[in-house]
Phi, psi and omega in degrees: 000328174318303205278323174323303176311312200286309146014266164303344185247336157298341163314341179249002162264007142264023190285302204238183180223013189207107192266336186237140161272200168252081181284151176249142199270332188221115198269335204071350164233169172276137190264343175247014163309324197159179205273314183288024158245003193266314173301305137354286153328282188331265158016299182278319148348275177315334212269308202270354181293338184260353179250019125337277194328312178274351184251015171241015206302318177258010137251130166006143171168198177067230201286096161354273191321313187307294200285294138358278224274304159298353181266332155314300160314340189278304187294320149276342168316312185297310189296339187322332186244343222264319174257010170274120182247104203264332202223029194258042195326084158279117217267286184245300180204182180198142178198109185257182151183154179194172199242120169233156189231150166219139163227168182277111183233074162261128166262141158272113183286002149309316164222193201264070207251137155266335182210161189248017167142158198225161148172158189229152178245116184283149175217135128284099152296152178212124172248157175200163199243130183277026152343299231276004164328149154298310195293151161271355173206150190230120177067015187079013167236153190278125196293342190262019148283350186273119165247117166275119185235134159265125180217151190231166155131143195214115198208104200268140195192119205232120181206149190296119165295280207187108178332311207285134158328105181075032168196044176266113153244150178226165165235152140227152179253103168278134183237093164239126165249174174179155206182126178241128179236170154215151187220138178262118178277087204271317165265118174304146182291166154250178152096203183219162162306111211139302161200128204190124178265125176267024137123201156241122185283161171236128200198128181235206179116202189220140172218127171243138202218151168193133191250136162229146197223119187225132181224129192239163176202131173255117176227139153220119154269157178250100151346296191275019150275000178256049150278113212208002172308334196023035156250037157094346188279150192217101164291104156245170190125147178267142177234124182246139171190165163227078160321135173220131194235180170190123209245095183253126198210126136244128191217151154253179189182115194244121161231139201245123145204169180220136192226167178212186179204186167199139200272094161247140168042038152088339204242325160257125188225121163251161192238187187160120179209190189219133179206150177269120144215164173267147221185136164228154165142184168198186178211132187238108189260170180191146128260155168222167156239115145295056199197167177264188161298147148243177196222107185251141165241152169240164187226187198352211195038241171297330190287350191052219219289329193160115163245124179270120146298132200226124176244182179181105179331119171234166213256144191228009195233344174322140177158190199188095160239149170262172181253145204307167198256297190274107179220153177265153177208136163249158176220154172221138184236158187237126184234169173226119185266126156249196151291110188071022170194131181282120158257126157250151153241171171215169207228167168203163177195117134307146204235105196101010176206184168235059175263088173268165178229171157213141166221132173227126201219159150235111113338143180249139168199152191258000000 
């Protein structure tokens, strides 16, 4: 479950590249003064655009607002399999745990994005088939087709980005799920173990999932290492800060879905359904720098006899998007039937975006 987690909190750091910029508060000249001041701006502008580049190099960042909408969508996505049961032909009761990640992999052609927001959901499940009813029937379905699963977990996970002198970040991950399902056996299945259709499932409920993602960092550069103009000009100074950014994703998801399978030779059962759900929630980022001004100074070329600059790190991730309120979906799963115990992975795709899940779990199950 470790490397999954480590996984998931490096995905939202290839999304983008730029979480904090460099503002500069004092150019020291007027910049709309005349031309060699204009060239001058320009210049630094450039100078310091790169060292933007390296030092946001391992954290999240560029359209916010973009990444926000995806880490929501991400977030109902991770739940989809964790409280759910499609091929464990529960008998009496069930009791699992599994993981599932869901991401966006919309590239934004603005930066250099490979994916657009990420997120996971941990579950313990416990299921049980309501036979054991007085009634033969609950809500106009037969109880003993009827299954109900719960699932819970809350779970804290903390790992080191990245080690180097004057550019060490770490992250961490708060995880809380939760979840009610009821799954219907509504057309019964044929066949034996051996080879066998389990029929069409019907599976409704409710889920809630919710990630806080806090990613910190201490960097100080040195200016003249992005000098690279080779017109004579020399940046010195240091630029210091400690970025902190943090990604609050809450979500529901009321989901309708219907699925079926098939049993070979008692140790594989694959699956496959479709589903609708309905979603509310959101993911809200905020940053901070903790620093003051620097002070860069340049000497020759466009800087002439000698300019101070005075800058200062500022936070790029403040923003909100919600999650889509309708959205469809398919899925397919694979499971390995042991005696008393279930292994599955299962795959999901939104059908009208590119919001994908994956979950993988075990079960015991009577």
């Amino acid at each position: 479950m470790k490397t999954i987690l480590f996984l998931l909190i490096l995905l939202p750091l290839t999304a983008y590249s730029q979480i904090f910029d460099i503002k500069v508060n004092d150019y020291g000249v007027n910049c709309s003064a005349g031309v060699a001041q204009r060239a001058f701006c320009n210049y630094i502008d450039t100078e310091l655009a790169k060292v933007e580049t390296d030092v946001n190099s391992d954290l999240p960042g560029g359209s916010p607002t973009r990444l926000m909408r995806g880490t929501a969508d991400s977030s109902v996505m991770a739940g989809k399999g964790i409280g759910t049961d499609y091929a464990s032909n529960m008998d009496v009761m069930l009791i699992g745990a599994g993981v599932g990640v869901g991401a966006d992999l919309h590239k934004d052609k603005t930066t250099n994005s490979d994916l657009s927001g990420a997120a996971v959901a941990p579950g313990v499940i416990l299921g049980m088939n309501l036979k054991w009813m007085d009634a033969k029937r609950f809500m106009g379905m037969d109880t003993d087709r009827l299954n109900v699963y719960f699932n819970f977990m809350n779970y804290n996970y903390k790992r080191n980005i990245n080690d180097k002198v004057g550019e060490k970040s770490d992250a961490e991950l708060d995880m809380l799920a939760l979840g009610v399902h009821f799954r219907y056996d509504w057309i019964k299945g044929v066949g034996n173990k051996l080879l066998g259709w389990g029929g069409v499932k019907f599976t409704f409920g409710y889920e809630y999932n919710k990630n806080d993602i806090n990613f910190k960092s201490q960097i100080t550069k040195d200016a003249g290492d992005f000098d690279t103009s080779g017109s004579g000009e020399v940046l010195s100074g240091t630029i210091s800060g400690s970025p902190v950014a943090k990604i609050s994703t809450t979500t529901h998801s009321l989901p309708l879905a219907l699925s079926t399978d098939i049993q070979l030779l008692y140790f594989l059962t694959m699956y496959t359904g479709l589903g609708v759900d309905y979603n509310w929630g959101q993911s809200k980022g905020k940053g901070d720098i903790n620093t003051g001004e620097s002070a860069i100074t340049c000497t020759g070329g466009a800087c002439g006899a000698g300019q101070t600059i005075r800058v200062q790190p500022v936070a790029n991730i403040d923003a909100t998007g919600r999650a889509t309120s309708f959205t469809s979906r398919a899925f397919l799963g694979v499971q390995f039937n042991i005696p008393f115990v279930r292994v599955f992975v299962q795959a999901d795709k939104s059908l009208g975006s590119e919001v994908v899940g994956a979950t993988a779990g075990v079960r015991f199950v009577y």
